[in-house]
The first five atom37 places (N, CA, C, CB, O) and aatype in JSON, in Angstrom:
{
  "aatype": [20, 20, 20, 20, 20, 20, 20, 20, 20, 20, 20, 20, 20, 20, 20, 20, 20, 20, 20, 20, 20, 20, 20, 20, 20, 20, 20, 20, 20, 20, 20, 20, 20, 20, 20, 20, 20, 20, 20, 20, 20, 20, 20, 20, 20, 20, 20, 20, 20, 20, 20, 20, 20, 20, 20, 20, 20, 20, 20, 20, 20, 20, 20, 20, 20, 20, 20, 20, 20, 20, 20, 20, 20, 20, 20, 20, 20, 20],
  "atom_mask": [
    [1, 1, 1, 1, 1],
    [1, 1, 1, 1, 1],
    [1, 1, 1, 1, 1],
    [1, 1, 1, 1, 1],
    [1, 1, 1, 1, 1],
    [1, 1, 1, 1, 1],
    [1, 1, 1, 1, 1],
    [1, 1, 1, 1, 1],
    [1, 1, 1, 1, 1],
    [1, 1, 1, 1, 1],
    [1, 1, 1, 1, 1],
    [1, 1, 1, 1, 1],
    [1, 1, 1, 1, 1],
    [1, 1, 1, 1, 1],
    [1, 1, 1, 1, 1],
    [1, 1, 1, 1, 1],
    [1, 1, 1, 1, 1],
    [1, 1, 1, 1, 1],
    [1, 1, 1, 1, 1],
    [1, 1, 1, 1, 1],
    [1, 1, 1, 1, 1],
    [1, 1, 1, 1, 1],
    [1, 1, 1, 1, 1],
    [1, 1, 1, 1, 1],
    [1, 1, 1, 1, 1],
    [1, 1, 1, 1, 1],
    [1, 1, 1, 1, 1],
    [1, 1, 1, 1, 1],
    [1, 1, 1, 1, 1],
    [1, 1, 1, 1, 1],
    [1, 1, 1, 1, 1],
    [1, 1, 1, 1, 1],
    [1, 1, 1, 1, 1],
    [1, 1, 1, 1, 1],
    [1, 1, 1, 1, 1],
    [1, 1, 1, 1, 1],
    [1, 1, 1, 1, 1],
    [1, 1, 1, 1, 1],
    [1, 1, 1, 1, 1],
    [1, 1, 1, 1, 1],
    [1, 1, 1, 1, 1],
    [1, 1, 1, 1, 1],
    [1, 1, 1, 1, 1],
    [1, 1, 1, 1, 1],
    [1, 1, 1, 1, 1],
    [1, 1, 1, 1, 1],
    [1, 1, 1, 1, 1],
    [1, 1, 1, 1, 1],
    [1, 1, 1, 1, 1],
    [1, 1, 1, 1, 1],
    [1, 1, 1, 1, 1],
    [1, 1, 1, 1, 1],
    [1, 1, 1, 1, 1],
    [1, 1, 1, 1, 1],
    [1, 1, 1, 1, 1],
    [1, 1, 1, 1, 1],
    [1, 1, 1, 1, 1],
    [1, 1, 1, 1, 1],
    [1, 1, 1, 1, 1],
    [1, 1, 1, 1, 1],
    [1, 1, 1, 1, 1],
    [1, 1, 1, 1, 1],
    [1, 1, 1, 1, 1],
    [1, 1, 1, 1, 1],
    [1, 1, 1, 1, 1],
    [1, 1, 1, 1, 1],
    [1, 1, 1, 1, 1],
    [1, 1, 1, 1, 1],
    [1, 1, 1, 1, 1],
    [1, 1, 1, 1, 1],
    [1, 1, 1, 1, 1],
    [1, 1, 1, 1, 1],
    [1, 1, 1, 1, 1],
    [1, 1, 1, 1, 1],
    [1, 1, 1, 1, 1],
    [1, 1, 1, 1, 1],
    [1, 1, 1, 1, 1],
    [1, 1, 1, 1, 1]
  ],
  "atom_positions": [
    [[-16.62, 8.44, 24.27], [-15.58, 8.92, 25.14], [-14.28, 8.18, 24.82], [-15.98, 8.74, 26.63], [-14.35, 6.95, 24.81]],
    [[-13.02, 8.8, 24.54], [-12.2, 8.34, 24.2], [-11.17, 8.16, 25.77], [-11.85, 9.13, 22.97], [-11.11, 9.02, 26.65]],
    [[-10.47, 6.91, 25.78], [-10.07, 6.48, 27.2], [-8.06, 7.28, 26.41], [-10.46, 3.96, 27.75], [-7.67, 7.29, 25.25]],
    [[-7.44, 7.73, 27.52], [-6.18, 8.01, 26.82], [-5.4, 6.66, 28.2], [-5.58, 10.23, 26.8], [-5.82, 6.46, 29.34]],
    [[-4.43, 6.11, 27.63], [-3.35, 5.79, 28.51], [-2.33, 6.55, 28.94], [-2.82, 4.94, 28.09], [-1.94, 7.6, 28.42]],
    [[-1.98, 6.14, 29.67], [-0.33, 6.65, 30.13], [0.49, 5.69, 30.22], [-0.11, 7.33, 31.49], [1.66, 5.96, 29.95]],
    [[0.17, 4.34, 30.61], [1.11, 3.05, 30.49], [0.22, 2.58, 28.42], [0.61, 1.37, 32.47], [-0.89, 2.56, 27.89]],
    [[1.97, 2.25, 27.99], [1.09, 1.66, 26.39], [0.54, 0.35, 26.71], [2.22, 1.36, 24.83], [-0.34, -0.19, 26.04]],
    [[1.13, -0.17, 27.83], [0.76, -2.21, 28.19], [-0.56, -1.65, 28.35], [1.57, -3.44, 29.98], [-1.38, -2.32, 27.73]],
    [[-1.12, -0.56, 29.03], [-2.74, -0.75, 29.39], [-3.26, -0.4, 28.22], [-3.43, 0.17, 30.61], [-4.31, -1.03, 28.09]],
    [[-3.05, 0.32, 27.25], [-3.69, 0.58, 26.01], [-3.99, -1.12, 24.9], [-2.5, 1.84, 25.24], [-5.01, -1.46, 24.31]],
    [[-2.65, -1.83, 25.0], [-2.34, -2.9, 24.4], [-2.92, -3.98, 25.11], [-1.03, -3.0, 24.22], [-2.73, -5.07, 24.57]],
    [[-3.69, -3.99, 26.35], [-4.21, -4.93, 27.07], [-5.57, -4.99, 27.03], [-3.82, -4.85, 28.24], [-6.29, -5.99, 27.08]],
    [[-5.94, -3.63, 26.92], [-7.57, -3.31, 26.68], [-7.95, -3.74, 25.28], [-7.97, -1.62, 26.82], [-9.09, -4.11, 24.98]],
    [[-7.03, -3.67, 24.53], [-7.38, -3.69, 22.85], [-7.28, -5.69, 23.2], [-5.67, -2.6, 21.29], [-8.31, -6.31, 22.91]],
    [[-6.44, -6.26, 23.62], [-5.99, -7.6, 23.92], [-7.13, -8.24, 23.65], [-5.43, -7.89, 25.3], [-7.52, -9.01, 22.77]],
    [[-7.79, -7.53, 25.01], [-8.98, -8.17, 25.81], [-10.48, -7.61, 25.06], [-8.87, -7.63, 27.62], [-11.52, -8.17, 25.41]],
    [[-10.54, -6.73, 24.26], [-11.94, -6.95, 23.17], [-11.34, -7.58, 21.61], [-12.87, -5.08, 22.8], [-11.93, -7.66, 20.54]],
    [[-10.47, -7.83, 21.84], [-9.87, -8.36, 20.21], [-9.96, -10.5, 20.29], [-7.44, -7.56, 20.03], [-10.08, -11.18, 19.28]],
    [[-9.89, -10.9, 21.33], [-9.69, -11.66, 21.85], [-11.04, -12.7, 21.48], [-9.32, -11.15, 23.08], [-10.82, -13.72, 20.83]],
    [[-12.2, -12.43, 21.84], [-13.56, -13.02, 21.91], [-13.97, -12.99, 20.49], [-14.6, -12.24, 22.88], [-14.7, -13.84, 19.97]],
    [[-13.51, -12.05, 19.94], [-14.23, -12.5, 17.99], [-12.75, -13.16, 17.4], [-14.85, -10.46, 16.54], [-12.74, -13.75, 16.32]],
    [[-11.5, -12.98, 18.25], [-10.69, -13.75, 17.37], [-11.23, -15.16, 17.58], [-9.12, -13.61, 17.68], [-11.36, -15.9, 16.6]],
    [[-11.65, -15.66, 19.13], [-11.82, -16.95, 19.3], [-13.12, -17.55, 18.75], [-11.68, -17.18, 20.61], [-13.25, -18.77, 18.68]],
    [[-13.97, -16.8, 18.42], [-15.38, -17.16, 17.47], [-14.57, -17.3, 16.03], [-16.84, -15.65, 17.43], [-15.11, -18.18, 15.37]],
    [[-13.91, -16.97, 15.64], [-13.58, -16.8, 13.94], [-12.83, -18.12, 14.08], [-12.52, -15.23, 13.24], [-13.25, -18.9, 13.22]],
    [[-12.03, -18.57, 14.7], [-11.79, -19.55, 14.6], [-12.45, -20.87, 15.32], [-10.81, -19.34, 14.72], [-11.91, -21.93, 15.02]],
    [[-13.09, -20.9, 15.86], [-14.17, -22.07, 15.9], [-14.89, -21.84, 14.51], [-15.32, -21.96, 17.3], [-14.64, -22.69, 13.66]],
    [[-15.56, -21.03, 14.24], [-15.88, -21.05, 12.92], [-15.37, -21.76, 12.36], [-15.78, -20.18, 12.34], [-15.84, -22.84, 12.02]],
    [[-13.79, -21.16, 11.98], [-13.05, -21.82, 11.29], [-13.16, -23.49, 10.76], [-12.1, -21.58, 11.94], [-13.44, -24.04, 9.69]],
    [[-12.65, -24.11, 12.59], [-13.15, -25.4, 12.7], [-13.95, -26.23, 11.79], [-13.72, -25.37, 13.61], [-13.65, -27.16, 11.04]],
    [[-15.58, -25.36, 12.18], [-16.55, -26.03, 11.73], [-16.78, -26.03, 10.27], [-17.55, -25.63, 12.36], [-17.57, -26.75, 9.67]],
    [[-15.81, -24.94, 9.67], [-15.94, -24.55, 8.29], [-14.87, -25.98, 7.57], [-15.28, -22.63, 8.02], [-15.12, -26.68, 6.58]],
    [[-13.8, -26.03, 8.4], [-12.76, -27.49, 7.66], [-13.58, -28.71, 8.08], [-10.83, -27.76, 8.44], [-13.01, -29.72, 7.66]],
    [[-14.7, -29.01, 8.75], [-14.86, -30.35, 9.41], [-16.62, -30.63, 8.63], [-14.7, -30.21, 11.54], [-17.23, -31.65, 8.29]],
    [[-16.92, -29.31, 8.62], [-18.64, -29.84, 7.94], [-18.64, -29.98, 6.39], [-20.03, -28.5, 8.25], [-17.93, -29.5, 5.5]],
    [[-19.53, -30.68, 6.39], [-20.08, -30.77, 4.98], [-20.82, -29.36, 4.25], [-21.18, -31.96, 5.05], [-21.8, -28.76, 4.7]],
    [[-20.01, -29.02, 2.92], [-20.34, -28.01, 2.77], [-21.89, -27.73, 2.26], [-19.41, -27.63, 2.1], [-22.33, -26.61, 2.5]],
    [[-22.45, -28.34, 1.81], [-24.7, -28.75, 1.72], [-24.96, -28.2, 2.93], [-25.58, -30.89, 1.8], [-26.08, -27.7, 2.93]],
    [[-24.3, -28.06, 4.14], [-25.07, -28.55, 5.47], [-25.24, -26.99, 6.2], [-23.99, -29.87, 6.58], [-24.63, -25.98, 5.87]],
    [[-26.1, -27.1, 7.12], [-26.57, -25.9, 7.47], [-25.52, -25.74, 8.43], [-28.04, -25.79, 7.92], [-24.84, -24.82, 7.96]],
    [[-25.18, -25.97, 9.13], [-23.74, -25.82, 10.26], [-22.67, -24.98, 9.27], [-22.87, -27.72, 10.82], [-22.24, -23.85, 9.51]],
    [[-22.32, -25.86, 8.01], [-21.01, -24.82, 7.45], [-21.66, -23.77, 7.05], [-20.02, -25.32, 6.15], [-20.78, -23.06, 6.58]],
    [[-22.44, -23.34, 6.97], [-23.64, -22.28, 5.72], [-23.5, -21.05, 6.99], [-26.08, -23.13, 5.28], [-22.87, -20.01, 6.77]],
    [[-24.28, -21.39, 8.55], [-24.21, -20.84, 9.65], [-22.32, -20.16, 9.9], [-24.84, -22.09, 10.71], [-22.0, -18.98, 10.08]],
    [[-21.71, -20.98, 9.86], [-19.98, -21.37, 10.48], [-19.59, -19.91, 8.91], [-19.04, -24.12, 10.12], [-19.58, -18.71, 9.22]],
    [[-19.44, -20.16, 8.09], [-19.3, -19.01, 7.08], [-20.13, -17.64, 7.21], [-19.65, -19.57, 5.76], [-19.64, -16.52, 7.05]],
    [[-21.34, -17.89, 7.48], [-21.66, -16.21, 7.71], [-21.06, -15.79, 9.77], [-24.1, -15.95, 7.39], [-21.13, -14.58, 10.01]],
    [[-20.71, -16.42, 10.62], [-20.13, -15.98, 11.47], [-18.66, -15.84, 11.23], [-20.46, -16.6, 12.41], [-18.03, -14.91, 11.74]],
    [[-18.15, -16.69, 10.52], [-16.37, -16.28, 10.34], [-16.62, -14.61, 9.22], [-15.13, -18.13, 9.05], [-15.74, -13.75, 9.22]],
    [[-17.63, -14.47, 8.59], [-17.42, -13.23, 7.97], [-18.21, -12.29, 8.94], [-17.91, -13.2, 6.4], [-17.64, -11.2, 9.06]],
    [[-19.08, -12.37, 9.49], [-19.06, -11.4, 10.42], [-18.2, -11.14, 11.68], [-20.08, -11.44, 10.75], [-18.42, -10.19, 12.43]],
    [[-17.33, -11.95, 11.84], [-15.96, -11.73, 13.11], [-14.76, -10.92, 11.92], [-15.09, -13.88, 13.96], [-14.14, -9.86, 12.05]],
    [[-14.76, -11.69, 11.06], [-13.85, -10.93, 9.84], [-14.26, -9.42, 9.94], [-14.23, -11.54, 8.12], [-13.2, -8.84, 10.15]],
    [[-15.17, -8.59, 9.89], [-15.65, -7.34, 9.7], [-15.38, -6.71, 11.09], [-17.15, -7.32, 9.22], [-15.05, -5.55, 11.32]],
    [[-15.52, -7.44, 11.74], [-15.73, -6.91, 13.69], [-13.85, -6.67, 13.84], [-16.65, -8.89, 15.33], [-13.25, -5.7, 14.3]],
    [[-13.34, -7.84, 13.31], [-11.45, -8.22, 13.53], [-10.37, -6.76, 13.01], [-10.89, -9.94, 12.09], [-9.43, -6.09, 13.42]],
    [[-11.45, -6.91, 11.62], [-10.98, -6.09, 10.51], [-10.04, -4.63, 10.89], [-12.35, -5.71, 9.74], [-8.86, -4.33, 10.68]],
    [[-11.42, -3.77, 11.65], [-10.88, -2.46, 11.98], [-9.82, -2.39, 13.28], [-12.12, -1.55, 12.24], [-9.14, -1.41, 13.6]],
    [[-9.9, -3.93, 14.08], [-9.67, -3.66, 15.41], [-8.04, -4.49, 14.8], [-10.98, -4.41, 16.85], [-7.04, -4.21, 15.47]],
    [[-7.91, -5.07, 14.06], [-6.01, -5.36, 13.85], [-5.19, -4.04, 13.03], [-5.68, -7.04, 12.57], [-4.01, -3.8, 12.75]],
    [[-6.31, -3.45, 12.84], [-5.75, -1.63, 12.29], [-5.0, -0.83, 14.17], [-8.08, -0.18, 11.49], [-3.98, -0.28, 14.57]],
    [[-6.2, -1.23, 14.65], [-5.97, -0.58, 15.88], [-5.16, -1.62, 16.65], [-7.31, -0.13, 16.61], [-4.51, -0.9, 17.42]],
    [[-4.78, -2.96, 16.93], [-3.8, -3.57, 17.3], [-2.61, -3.15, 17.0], [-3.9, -4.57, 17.02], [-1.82, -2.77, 17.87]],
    [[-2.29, -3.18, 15.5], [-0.87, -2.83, 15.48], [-0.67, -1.52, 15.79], [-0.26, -3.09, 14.26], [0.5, -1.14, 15.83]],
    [[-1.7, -0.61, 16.05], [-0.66, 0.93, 16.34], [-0.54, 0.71, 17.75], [-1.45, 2.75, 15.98], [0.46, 1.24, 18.22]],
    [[-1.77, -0.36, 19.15], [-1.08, -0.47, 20.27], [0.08, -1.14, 20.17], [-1.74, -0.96, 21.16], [0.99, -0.48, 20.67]],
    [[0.49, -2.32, 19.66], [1.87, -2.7, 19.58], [3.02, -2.32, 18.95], [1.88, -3.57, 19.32], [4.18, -2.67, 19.19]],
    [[2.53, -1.49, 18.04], [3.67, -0.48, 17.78], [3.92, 0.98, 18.73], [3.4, -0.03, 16.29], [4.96, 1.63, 18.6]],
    [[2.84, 1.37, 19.67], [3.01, 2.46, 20.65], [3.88, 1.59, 21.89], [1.37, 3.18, 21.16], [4.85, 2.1, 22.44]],
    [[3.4, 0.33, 22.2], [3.91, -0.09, 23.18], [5.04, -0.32, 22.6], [3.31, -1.01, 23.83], [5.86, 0.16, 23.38]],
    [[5.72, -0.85, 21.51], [7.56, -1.41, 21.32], [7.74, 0.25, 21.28], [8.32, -2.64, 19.39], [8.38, 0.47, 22.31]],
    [[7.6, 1.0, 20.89], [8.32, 2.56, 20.78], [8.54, 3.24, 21.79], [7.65, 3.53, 20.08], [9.45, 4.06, 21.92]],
    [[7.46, 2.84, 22.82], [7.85, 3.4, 24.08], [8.22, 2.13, 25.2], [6.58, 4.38, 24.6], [8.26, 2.73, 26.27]],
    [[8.43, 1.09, 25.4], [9.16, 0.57, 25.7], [10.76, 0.6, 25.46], [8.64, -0.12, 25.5], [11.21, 0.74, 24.32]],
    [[11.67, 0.45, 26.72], [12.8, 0.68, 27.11], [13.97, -0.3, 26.33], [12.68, 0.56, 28.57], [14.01, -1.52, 26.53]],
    [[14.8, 0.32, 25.51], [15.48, -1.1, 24.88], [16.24, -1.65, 26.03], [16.62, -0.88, 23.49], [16.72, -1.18, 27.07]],
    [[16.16, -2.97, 25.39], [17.34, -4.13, 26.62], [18.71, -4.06, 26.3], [17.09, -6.03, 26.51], [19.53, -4.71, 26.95]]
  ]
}
């Protein structure tokens, strides 16, 4: 089922708020990927989750920028 907006902030808020939880896993990843030893099962683990948030991120910053580009286009200039 496809949800339509009528405000673009609610389109750009919904995308916000599922884009949000694998951005913040990819970078803990991250973290653990600059701080472990690369032998070690933590960075080995920390690399296959930053590439599976990478794949999840991937399609959804396709779909970010057209909400933030729907929301600046229809937003009111100052």
């Amino acid at each position: 089922m496809k949800t339509i907006y009528k405000d673009p902030f609610k389109r750009l808020e919904h995308f916000l708020n599922e884009y949000q939880p694998q951005l913040e896993k990819a970078l803990n990843a991250i973290q653990v990927v600059k701080s472990s030893d690369r032998d070690s099962e933590e960075f080995s683990q920390a690399l296959a989750d930053l590439y599976l948030c990478s794949t999840i991120l991937e399609p959804y910053s396709e779909i970010m920028v057209e909400a933030i580009d729907r929301f600046t286009e229809d937003s009111p200039d100052d």
